[in-house]
LUMLUMNU-321756 format. One record per residue: residue in one letter; x, y, z of N, C-alpha, C in turn. Coordinates in steps of 0.05 Angstrom, whole numbers, padded with zeros to 5 digits, always signed. Atoms other than C-alpha are relative to their C-alpha. Example, Ala and Ser with C-alpha at 12.3 -4.5 7.8 and 13.67 -1.06 7.14 Angstrom:
<sites>
a+00018-00024+00000+00246-00090+00156+00018+00024+00000/s-00016-00024-00001+00273-00021+00143-00015+00022+00014/
</sites>
This chain:
<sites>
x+00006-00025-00014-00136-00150-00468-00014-00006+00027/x+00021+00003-00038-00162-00141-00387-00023+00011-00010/x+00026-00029+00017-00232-00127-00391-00008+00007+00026/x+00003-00010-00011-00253-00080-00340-00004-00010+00030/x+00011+00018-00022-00273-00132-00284+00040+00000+00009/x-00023+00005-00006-00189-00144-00281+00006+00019-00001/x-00016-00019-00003-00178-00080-00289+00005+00019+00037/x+00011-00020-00023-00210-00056-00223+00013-00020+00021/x-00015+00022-00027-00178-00122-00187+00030+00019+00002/x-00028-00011+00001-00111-00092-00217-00004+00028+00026/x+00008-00020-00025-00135-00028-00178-00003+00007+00029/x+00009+00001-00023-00162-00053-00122+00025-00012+00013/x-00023+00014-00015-00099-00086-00107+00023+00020+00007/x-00025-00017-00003-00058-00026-00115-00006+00017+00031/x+00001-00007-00032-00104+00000-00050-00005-00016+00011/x+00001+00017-00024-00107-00050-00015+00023+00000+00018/x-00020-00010-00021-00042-00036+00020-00001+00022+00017/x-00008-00032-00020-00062+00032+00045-00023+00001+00027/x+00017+00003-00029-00112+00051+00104-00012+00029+00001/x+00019-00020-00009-00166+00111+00119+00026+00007+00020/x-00006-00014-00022-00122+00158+00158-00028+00014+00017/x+00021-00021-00003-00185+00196+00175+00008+00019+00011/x-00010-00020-00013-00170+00252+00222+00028+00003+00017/x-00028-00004-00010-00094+00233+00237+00010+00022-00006/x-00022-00033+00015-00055+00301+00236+00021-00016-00007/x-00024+00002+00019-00006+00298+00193+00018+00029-00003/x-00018-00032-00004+00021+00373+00224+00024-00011+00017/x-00028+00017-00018+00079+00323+00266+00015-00004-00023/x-00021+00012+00018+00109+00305+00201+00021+00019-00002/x-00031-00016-00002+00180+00328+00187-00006+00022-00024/x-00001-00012+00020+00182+00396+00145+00000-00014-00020/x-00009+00007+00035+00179+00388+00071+00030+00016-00015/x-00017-00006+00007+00241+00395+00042+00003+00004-00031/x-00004-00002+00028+00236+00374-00029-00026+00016-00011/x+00024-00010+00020+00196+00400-00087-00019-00015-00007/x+00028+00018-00002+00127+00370-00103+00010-00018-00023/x+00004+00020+00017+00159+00329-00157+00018-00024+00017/x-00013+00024-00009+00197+00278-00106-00018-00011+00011/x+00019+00025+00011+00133+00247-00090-00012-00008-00018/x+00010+00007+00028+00116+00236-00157+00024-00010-00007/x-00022+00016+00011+00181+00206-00168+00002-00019+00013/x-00007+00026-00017+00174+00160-00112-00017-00022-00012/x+00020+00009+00012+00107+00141-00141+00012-00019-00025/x-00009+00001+00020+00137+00132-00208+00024-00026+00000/x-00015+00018+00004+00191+00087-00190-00012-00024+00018/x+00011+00029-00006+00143+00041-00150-00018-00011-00019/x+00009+00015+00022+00105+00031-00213+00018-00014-00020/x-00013+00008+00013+00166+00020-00244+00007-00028-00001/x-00006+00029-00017+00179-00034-00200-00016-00019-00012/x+00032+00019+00008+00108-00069-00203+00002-00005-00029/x+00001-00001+00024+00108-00060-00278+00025-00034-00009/x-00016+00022+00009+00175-00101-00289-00005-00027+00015/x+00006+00018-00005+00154-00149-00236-00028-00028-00011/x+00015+00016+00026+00089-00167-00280+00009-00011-00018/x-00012+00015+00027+00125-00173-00344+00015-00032+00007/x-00004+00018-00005+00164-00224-00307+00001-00020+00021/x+00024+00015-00015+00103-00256-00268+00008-00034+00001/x-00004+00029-00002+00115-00325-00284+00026-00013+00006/x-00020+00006+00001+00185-00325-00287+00008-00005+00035/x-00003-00010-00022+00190-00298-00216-00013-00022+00015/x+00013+00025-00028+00134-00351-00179-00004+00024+00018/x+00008-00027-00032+00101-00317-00120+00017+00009+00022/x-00009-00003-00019+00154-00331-00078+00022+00029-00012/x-00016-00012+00004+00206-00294-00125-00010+00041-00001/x+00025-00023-00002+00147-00236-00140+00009+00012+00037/x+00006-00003-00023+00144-00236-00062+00031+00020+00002/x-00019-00013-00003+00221-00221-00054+00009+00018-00014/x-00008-00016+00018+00233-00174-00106-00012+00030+00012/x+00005-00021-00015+00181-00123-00076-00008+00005+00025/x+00001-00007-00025+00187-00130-00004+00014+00028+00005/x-00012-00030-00007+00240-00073-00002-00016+00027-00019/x+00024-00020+00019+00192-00037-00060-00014+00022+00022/x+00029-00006-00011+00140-00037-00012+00006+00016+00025/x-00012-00017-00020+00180-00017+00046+00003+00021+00006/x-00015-00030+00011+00218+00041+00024-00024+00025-00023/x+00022-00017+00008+00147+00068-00017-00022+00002+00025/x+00018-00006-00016+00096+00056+00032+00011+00015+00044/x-00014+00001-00025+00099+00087+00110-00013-00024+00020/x+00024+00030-00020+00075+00019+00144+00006-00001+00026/x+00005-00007-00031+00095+00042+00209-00023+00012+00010/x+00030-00021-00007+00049+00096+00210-00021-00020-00006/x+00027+00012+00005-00009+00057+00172-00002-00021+00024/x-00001+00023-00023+00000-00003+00222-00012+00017+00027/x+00002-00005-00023-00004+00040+00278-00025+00010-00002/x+00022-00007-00001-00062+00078+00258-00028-00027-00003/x+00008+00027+00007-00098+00005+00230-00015-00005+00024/x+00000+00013-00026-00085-00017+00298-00015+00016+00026/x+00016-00018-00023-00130+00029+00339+00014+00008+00026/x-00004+00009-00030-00129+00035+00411+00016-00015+00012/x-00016+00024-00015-00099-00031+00418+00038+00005-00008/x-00032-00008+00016-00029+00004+00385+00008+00013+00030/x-00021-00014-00022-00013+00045+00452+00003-00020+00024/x-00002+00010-00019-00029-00018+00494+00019-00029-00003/x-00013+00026+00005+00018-00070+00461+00028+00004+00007/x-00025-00001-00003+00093-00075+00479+00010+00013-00025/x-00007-00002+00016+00143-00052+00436+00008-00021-00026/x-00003+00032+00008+00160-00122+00420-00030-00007-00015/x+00026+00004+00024+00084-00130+00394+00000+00019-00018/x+00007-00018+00024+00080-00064+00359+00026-00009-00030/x-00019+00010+00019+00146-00089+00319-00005-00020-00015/x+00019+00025+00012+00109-00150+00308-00017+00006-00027/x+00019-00005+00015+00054-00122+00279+00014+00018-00032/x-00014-00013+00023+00093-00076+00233+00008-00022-00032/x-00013+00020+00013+00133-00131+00207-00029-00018-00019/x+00027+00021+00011+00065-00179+00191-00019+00017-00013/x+00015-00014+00015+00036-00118+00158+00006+00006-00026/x-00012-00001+00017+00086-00109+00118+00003-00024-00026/x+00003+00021+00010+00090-00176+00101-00016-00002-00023/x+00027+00004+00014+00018-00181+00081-00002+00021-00024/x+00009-00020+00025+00017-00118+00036+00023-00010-00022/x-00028+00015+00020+00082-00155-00002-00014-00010-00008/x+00009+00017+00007+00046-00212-00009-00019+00002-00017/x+00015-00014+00011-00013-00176-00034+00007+00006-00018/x-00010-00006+00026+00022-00152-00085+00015-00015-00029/x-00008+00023+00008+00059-00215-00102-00025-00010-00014/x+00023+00018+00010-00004-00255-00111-00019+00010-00019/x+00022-00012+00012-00050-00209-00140+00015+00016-00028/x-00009-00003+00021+00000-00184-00200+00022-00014-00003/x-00017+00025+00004+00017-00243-00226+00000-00006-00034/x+00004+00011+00026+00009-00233-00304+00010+00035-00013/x+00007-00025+00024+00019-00168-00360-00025-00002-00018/x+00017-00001+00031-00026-00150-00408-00001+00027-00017/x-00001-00030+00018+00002-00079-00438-00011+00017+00026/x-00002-00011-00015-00010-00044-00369+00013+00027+00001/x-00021-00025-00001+00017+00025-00368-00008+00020+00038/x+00004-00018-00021+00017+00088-00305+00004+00024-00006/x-00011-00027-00004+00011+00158-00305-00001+00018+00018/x-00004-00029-00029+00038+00205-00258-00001+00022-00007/x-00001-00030+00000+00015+00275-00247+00014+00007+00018/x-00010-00006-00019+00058+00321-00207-00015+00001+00026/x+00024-00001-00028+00046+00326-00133-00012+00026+00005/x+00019-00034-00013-00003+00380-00104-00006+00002+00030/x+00012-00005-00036-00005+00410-00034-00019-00009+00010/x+00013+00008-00004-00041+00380+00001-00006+00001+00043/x-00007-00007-00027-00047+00419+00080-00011-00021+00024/x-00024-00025+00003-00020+00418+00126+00020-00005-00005/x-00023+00003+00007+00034+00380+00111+00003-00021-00027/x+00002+00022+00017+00021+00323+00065-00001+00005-00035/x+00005-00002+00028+00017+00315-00015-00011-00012-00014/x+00014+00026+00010-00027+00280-00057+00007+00000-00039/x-00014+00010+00029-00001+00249-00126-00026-00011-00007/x+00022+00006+00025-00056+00235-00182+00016-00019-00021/x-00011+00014+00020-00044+00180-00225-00020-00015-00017/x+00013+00024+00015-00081+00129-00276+00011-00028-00012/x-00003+00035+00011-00077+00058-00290-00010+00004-00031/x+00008+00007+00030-00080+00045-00365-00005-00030-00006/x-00006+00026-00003-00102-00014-00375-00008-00018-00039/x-00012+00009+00021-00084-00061-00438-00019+00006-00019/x+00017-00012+00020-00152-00039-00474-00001+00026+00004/x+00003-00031+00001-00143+00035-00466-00022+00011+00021/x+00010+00000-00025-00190+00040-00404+00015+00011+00029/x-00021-00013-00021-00166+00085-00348-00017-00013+00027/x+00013+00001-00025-00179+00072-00270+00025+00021+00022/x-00017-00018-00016-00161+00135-00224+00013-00010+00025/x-00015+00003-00023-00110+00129-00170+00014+00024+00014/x-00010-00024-00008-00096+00180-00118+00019-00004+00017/x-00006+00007-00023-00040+00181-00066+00014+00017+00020/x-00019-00020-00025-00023+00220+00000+00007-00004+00006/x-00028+00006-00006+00038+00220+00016+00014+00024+00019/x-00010-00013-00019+00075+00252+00076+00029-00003+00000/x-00030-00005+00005+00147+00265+00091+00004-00011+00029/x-00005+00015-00022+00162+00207+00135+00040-00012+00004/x-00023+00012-00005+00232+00172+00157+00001-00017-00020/x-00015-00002+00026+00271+00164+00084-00017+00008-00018/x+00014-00008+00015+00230+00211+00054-00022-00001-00009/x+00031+00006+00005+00161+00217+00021-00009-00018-00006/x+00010+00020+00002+00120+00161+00028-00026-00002+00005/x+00032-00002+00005+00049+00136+00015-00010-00002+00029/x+00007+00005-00033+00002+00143+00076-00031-00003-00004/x+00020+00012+00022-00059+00127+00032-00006+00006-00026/x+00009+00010+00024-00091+00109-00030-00026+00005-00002/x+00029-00005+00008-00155+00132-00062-00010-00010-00035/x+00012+00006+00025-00191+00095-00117-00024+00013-00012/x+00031-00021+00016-00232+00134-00176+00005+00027+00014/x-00008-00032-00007-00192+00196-00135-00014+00003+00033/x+00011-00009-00019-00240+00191-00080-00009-00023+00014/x+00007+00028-00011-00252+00119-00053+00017-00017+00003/x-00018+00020-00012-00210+00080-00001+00000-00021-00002/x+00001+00022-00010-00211+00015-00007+00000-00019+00029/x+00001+00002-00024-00184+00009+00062-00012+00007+00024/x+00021-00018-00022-00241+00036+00098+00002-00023+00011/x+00001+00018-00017-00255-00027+00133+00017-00014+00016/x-00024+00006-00015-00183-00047+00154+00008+00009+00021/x-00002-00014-00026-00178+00000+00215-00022-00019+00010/x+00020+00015-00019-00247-00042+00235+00021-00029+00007/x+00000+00026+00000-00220-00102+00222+00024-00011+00027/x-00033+00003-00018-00149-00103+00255-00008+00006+00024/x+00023-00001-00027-00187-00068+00318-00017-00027+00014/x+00019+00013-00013-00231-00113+00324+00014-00027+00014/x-00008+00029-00012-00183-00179+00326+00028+00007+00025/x-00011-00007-00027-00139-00132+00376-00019-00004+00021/x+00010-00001-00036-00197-00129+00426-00010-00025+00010/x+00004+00024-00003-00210-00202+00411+00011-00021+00009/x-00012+00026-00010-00153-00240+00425+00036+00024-00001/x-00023-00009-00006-00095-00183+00433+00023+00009-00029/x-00009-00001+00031-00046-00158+00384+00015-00019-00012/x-00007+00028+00009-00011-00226+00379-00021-00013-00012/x+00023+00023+00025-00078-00254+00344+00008+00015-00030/x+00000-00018+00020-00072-00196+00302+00025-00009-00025/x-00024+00016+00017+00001-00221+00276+00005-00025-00002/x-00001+00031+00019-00017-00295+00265-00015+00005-00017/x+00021-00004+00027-00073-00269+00222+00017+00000-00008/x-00012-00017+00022-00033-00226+00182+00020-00025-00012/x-00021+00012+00005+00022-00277+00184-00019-00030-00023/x+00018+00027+00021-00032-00338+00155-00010+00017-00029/x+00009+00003+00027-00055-00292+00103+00020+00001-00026/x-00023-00002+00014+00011-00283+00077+00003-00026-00005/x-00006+00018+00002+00022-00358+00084-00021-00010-00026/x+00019+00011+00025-00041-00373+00032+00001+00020-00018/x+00002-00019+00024-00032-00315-00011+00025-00008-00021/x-00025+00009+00018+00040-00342-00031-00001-00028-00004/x+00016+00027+00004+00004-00409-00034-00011-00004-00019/x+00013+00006+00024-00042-00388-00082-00025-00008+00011/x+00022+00010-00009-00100-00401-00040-00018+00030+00013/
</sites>
């Protein structure tokens, strides 16, 4: 059985891909078209994903882990948006050629992230609640981690109606706690430090030691 200390890594890993929107509107997004249960289905089939990729954790190796949910991660999360918001200030002053950069090495990293950090089963389950309005445009999906001793840890996620449909635009742990609060600092900070090209060798080295194992 996980005992609670793995359970909250399991957790913490699931936000660690997302980012504090704080006061981004989210009144630009494209009408909503579907019904509140197609982000809860999107949800649903990225646990599906994750889930089978655990069970076959070892089989897979980090690198195989890695390729399996790059397109996962893609097609669930909106990592344009998050990237751009991440990226402060230094997002309207980089080329297009850097902002594509950065996308790319964000993406990367939240793959990788995912690769490295669920790398085992232990009777894991997920439950999705439908989605709920969430103004003025957005929706936020409620879910729980079960974890292999019957121990829940809340997971929340708002999700907007971005380019191929609803996709995460953050993550709230315990329902109400980002993990990614500090990631807007961080990424900021190594834009005003050395440009957004520092920004995407980071990203790009942590990917390189996370599928390392280091």
């Amino acid at each position: 059985m996980m005992t609670g200390r793995i359970g909250r890594k399991f957790a913490a890993a699931l936000a660690l891909c997302a980012l504090v929107l704080g006061g981004w509107a989210l009144a630009g997004a494209a009408p909503a078209r579907a019904q509140g249960a197609e982000p809860a289905a999107r949800i649903s089939a990225f646990y599906t994903a994750l889930l089978d990729t655990m069970k076959r954790a070892k089989q897979l190796g980090p690198r195989g882990r890695y390729e399996k949910l790059a397109p996962v991660v893609m097609s669930t999360f909106d990592v344009a948006g998050m990237t751009r918001v991440a990226a402060g200030p230094g997002w309207e002053r980089a080329t297009s050629d850097q902002q594509a950069a950065m996308i790319d090495a964000f993406w990367r990293m939240m793959t990788a992230t995912y690769a490295s950090r669920f790398d085992d089963f232990a009777g894991e389950n997920f439950e999705v609640s439908p989605a709920v309005d969430q103004p003025p445009a957005a929706k936020l999906v409620r879910t729980r981690l079960i974890l292999g001793n019957g121990k829940t840890v809340a997971l929340s996620y708002l999700m907007r109606n971005a380019a191929g449909g609803w996709k995460i635009a953050d993550v709230y742990l315990d329902g109400t706690i980002s993990e990614l609060a500090a990631r807007r600092a961080e990424f900021s900070s190594i834009i005003r430090s050395g440009g957004p090209d520092a920004l995407v060798s980071s990203l790009r080295q942590k990917v390189d030691k996370l599928l390392a194992g280091t």
